[in-house]
Every structure is written in structure tokens, then in C-alpha cells.
N, CA, C and O atoms as a GROMACS GRO file, in nm:
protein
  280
    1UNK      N    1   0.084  -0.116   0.000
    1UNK     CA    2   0.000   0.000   0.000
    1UNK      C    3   0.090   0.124   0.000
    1UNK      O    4   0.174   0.126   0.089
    2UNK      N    5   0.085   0.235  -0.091
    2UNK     CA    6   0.120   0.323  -0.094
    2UNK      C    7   0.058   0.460  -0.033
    2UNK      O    8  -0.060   0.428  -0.021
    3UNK      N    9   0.067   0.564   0.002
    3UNK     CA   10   0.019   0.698   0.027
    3UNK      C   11   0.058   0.773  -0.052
    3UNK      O   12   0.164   0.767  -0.114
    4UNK      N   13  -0.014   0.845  -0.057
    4UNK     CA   14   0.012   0.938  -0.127
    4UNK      C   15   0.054   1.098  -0.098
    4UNK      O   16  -0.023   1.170  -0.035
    5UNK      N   17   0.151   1.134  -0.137
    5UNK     CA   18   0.210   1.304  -0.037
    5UNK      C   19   0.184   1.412  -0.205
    5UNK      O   20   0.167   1.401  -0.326
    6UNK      N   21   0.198   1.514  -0.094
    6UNK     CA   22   0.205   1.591  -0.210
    6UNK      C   23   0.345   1.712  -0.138
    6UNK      O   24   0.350   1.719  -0.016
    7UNK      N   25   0.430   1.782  -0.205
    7UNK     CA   26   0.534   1.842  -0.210
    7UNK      C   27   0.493   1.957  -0.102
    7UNK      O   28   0.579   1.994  -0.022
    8UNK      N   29   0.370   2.010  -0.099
    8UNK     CA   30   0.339   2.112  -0.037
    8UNK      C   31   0.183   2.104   0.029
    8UNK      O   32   0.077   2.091  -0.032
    9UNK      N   33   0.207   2.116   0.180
    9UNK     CA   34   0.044   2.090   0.241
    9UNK      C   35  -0.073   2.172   0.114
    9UNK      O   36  -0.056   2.267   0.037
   10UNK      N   37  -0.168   2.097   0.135
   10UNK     CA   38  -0.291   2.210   0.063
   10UNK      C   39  -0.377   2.240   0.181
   10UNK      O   40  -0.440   2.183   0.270
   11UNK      N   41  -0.340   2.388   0.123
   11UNK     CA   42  -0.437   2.487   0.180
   11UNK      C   43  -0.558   2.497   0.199
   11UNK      O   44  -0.638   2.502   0.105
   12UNK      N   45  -0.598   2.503   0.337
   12UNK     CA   46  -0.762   2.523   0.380
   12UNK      C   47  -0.824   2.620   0.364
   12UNK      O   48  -0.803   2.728   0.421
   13UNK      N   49  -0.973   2.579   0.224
   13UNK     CA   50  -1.012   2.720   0.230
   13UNK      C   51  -1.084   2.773   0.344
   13UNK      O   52  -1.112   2.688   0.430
   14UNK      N   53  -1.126   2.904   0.369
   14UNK     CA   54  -1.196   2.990   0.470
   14UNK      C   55  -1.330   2.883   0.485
   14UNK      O   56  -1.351   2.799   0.398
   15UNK      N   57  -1.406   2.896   0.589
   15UNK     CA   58  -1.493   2.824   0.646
   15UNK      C   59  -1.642   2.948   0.644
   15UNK      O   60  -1.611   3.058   0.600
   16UNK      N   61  -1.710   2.939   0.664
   16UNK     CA   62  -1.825   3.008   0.667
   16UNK      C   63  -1.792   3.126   0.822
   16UNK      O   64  -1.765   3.246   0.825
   17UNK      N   65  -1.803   3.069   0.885
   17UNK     CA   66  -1.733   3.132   0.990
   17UNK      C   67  -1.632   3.232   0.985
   17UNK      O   68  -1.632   3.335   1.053
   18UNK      N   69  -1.533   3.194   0.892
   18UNK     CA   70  -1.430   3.276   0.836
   18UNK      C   71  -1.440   3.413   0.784
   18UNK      O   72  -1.384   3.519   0.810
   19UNK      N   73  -1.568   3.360   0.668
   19UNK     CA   74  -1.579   3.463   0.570
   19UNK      C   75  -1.712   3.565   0.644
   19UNK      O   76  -1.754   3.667   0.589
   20UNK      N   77  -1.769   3.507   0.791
   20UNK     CA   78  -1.867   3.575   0.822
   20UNK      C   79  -1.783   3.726   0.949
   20UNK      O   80  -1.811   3.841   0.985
   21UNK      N   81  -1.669   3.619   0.973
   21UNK     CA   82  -1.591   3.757   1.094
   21UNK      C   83  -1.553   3.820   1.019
   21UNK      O   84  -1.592   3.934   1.042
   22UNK      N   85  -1.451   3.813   0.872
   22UNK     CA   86  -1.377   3.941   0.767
   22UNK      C   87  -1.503   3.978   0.707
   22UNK      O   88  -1.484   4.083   0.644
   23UNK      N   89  -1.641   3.935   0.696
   23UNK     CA   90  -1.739   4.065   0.604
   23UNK      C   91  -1.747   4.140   0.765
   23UNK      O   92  -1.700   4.252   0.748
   24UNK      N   93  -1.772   4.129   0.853
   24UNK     CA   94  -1.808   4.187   1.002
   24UNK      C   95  -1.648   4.292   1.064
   24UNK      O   96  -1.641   4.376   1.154
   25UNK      N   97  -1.548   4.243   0.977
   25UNK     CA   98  -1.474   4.293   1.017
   25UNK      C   99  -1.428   4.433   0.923
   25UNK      O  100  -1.369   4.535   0.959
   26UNK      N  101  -1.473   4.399   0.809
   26UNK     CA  102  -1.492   4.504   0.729
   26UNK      C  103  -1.646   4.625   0.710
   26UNK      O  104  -1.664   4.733   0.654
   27UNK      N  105  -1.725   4.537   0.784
   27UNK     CA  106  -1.833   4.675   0.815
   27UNK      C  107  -1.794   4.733   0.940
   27UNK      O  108  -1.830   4.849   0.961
   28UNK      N  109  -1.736   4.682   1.014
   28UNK     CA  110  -1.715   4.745   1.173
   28UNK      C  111  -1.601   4.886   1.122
   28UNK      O  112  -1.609   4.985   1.194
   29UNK      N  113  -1.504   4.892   1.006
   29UNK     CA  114  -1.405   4.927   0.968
   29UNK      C  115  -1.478   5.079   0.867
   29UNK      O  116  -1.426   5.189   0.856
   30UNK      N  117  -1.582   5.043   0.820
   30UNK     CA  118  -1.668   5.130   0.731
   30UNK      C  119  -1.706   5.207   0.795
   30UNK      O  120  -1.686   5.323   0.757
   31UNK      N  121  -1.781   5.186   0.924
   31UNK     CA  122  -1.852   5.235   1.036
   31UNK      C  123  -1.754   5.313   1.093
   31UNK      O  124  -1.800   5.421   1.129
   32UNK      N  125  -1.667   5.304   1.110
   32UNK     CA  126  -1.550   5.345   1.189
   32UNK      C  127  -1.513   5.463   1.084
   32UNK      O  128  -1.567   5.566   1.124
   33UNK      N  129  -1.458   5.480   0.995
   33UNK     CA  130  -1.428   5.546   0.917
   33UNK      C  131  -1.510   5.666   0.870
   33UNK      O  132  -1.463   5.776   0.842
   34UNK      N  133  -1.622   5.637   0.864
   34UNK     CA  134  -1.728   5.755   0.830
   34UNK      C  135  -1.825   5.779   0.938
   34UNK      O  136  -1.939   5.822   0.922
   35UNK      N  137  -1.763   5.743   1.060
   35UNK     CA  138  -1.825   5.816   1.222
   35UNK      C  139  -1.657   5.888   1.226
   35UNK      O  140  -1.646   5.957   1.328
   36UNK      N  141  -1.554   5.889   1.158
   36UNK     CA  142  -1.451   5.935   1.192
   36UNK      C  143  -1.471   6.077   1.101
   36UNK      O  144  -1.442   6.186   1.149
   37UNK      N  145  -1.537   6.057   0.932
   37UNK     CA  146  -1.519   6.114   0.900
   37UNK      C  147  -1.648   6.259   0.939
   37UNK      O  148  -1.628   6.374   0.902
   38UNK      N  149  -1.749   6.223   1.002
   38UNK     CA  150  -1.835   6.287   0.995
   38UNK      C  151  -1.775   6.376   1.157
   38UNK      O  152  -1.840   6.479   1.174
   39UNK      N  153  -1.731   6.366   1.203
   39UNK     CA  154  -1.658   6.381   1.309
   39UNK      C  155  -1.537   6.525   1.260
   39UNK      O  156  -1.527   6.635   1.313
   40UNK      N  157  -1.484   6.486   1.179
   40UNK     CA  158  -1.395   6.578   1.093
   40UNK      C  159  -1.521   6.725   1.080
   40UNK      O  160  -1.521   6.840   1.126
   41UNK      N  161  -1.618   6.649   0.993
   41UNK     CA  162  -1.705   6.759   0.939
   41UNK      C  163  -1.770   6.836   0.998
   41UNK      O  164  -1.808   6.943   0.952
   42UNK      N  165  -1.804   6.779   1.150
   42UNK     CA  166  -1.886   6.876   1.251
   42UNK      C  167  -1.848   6.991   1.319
   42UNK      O  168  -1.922   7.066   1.383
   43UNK      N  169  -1.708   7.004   1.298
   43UNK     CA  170  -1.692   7.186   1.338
   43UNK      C  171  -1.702   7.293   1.230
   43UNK      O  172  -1.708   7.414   1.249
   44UNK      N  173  -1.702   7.235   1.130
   44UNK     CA  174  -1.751   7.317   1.011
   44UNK      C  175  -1.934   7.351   0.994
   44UNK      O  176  -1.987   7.454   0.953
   45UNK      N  177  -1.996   7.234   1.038
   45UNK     CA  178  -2.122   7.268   1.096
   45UNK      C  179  -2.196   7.326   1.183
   45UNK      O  180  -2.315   7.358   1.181
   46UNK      N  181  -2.096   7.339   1.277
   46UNK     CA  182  -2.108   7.414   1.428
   46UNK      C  183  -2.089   7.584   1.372
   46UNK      O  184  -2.167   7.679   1.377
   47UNK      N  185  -1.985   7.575   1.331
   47UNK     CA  186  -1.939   7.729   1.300
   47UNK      C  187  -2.073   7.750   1.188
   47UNK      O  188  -2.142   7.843   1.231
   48UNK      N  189  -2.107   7.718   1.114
   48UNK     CA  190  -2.210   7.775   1.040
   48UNK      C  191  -2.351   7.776   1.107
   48UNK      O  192  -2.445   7.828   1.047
   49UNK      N  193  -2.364   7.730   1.206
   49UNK     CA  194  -2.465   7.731   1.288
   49UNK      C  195  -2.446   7.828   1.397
   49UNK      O  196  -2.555   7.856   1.448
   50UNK      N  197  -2.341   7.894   1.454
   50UNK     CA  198  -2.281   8.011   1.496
   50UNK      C  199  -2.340   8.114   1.408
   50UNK      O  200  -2.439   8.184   1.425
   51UNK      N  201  -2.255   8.105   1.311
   51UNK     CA  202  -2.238   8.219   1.224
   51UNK      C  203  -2.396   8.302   1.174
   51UNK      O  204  -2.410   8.420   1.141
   52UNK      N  205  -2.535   8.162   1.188
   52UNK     CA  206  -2.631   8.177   1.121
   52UNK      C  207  -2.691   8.265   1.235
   52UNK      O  208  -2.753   8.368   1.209
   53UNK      N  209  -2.664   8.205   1.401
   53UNK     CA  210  -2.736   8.260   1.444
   53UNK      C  211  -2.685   8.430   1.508
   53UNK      O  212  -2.756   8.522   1.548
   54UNK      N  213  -2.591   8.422   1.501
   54UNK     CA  214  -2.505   8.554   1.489
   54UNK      C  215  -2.600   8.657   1.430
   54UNK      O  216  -2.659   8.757   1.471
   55UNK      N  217  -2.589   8.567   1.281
   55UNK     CA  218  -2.698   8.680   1.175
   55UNK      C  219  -2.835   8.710   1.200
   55UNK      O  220  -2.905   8.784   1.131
   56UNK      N  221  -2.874   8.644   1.310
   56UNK     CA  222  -3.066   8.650   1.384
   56UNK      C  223  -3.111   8.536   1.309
   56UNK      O  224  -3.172   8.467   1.390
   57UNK      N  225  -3.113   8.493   1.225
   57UNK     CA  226  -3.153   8.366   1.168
   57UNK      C  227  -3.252   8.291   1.288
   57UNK      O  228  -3.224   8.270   1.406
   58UNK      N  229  -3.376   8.260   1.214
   58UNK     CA  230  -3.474   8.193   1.240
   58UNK      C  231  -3.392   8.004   1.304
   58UNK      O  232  -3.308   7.937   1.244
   59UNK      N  233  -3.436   7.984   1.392
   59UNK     CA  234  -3.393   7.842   1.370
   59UNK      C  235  -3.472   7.732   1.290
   59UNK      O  236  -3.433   7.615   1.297
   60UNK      N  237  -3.571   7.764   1.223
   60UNK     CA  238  -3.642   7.706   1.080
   60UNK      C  239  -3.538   7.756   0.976
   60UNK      O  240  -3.495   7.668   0.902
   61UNK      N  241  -3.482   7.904   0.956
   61UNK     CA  242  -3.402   7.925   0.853
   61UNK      C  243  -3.237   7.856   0.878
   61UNK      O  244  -3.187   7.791   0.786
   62UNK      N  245  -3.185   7.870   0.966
   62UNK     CA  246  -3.081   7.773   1.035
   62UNK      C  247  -3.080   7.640   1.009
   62UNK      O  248  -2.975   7.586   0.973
   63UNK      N  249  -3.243   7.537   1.028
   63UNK     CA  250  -3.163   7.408   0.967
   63UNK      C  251  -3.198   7.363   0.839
   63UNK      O  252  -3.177   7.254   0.785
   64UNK      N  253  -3.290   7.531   0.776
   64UNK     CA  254  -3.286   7.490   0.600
   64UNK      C  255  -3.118   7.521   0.565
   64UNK      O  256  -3.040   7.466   0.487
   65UNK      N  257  -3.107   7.607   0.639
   65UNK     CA  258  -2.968   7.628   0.609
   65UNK      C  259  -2.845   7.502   0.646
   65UNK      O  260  -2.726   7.508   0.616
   66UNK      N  261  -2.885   7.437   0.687
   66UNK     CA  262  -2.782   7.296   0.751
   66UNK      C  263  -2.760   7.202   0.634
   66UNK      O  264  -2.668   7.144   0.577
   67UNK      N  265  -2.930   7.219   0.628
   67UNK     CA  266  -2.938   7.083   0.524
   67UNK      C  267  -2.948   7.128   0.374
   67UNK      O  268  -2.963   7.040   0.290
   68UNK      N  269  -2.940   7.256   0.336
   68UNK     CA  270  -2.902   7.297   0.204
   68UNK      C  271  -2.685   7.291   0.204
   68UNK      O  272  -2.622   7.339   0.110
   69UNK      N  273  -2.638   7.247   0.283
   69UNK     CA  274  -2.491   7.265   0.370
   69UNK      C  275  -2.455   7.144   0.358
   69UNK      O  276  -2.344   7.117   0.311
   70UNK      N  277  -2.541   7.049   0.397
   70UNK     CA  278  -2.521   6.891   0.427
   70UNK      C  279  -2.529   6.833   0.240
   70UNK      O  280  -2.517   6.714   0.212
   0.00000   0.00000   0.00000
């Protein structure tokens, strides 16, 4: 009786499990990134929300003004 080898182990593919922590590990990473980036953007929102009410601005005209901004 012979066996049979091969020159180099073969490789195990990913398991369900596998491929369910790297998609989870790549939305946790998405999430992260654009709570980072929106984070960046909120003192630029603040100051224009300053600036609006500085000018007497209605706070109805303030968050047309946010979201014509956004």
C-alpha cells in the first residue's frame, strides 16, 4: 500500500465562519471610518450654525440652512 504526499500541504479554504468575521470585520471598519469622518465635518457645521445665528436667523431658517450645507 502506498500513500500518497504531495510536495506542499494544501491549503484550507476559509470556512463560513471565516468569511462571516472578515465581512463583520470590514463593516465594523466602514462604520469606523465615516463616524470618523463625519466627526472631521462637525466643526464646520457648528461654525455655520454660529455664524447663522449671529446673523438672527430663524432656527427654521438655520436648519434649512444645515441641510441645504449637508
Amino acid at each position: 500500500m502506498t500513500a500518497l504526499t504531495t510536495t506542499a500541504p494544501r491549503t484550507l479554504a476559509p470556512t463560513a465562519l471565516d468569511r462571516a468575521l472578515l465581512g463583520l470585520s470590514r463593516m465594523l471598519a466602514r462604520a469606523a471610518e465615516s463616524r470618523m469622518r463625519a466627526r472631521a465635518v462637525r466643526p464646520v457645521h457648528s461654525e455655520a450654525r454660529h455664524a447663522a445665528r449671529a446673523d438672527g436667523r430663524s432656527p427654521y431658517a438655520e436648519a434649512e440652512f444645515y441641510l441645504r450645507v449637508r
